[in-house]
C-alpha positions in Angstrom: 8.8 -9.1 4.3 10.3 -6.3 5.5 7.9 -3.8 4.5 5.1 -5.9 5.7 6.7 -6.1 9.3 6.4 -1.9 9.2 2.9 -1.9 8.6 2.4 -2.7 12.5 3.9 -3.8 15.3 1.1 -6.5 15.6 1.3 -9.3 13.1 -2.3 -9.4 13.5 -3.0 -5.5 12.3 -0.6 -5.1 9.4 -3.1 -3.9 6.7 -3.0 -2.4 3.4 -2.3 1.5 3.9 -5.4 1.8 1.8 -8.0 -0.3 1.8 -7.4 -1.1 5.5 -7.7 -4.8 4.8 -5.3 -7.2 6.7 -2.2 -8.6 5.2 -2.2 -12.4 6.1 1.6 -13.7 6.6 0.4 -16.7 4.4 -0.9 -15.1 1.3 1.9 -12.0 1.8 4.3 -13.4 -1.2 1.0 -14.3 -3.6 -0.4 -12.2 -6.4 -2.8 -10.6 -4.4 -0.1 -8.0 -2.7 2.7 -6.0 -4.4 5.0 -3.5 -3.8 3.6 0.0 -3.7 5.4 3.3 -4.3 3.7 5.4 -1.7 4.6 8.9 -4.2 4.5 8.0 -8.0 8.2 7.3 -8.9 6.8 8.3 -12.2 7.1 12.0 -10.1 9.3 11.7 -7.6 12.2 9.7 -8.9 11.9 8.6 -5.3 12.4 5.0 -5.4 14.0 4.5 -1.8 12.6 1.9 1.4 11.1 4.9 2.5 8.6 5.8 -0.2 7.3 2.5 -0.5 4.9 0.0 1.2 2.8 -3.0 0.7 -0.4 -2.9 -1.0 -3.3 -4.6 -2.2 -2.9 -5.2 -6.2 -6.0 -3.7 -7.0 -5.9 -0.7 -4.2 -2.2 -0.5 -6.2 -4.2 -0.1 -10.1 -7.1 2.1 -8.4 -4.4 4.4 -7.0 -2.5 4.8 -10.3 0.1 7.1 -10.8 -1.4 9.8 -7.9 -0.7 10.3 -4.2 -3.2 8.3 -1.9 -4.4 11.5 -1.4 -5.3 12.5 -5.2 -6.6 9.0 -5.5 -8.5 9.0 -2.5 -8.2 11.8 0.1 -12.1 13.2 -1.7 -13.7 10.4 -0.5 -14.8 10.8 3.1 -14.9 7.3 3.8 -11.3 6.2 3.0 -11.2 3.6 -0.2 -13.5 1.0 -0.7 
């Protein structure tokens, strides 16, 4: 919950750092949202509040084991 309150300071604009879709409050604790390290652990060892966020689940599998911007800083448009 925590992490979802730093996405914004409006309720109503906390969205997924990547795909830029809102979070609902109501579907924040389903299977659609996880916990996201924002800098592979895998690389960083970094597993502190700070390098993490919420996330879509499948923005979380399309960004993999990379830095959002391996996984998407080529694409001009931001993630689809």
């Amino acid at each position: 919950y925590k992490l979802w309150e730093e996405l914004n300071s409006d309720p109503a604009k906390r969205c997924c750092p990547f795909s830029g879709k809102i979070i609902p409050l109501n579907e924040l604790f389903s299977n659609k949202f996880e916990i996201e390290h924002i800098l592979p652990k895998s690389k960083t060892f970094n597993d502190r509040p700070v390098n993490k966020t919420i996330s879509f689940f499948q923005a979380n599998r399309d960004k993999g084991e990379r830095s959002p911007f391996e996984a998407f800083g080529n694409n001009p448009s931001g993630y689809n």
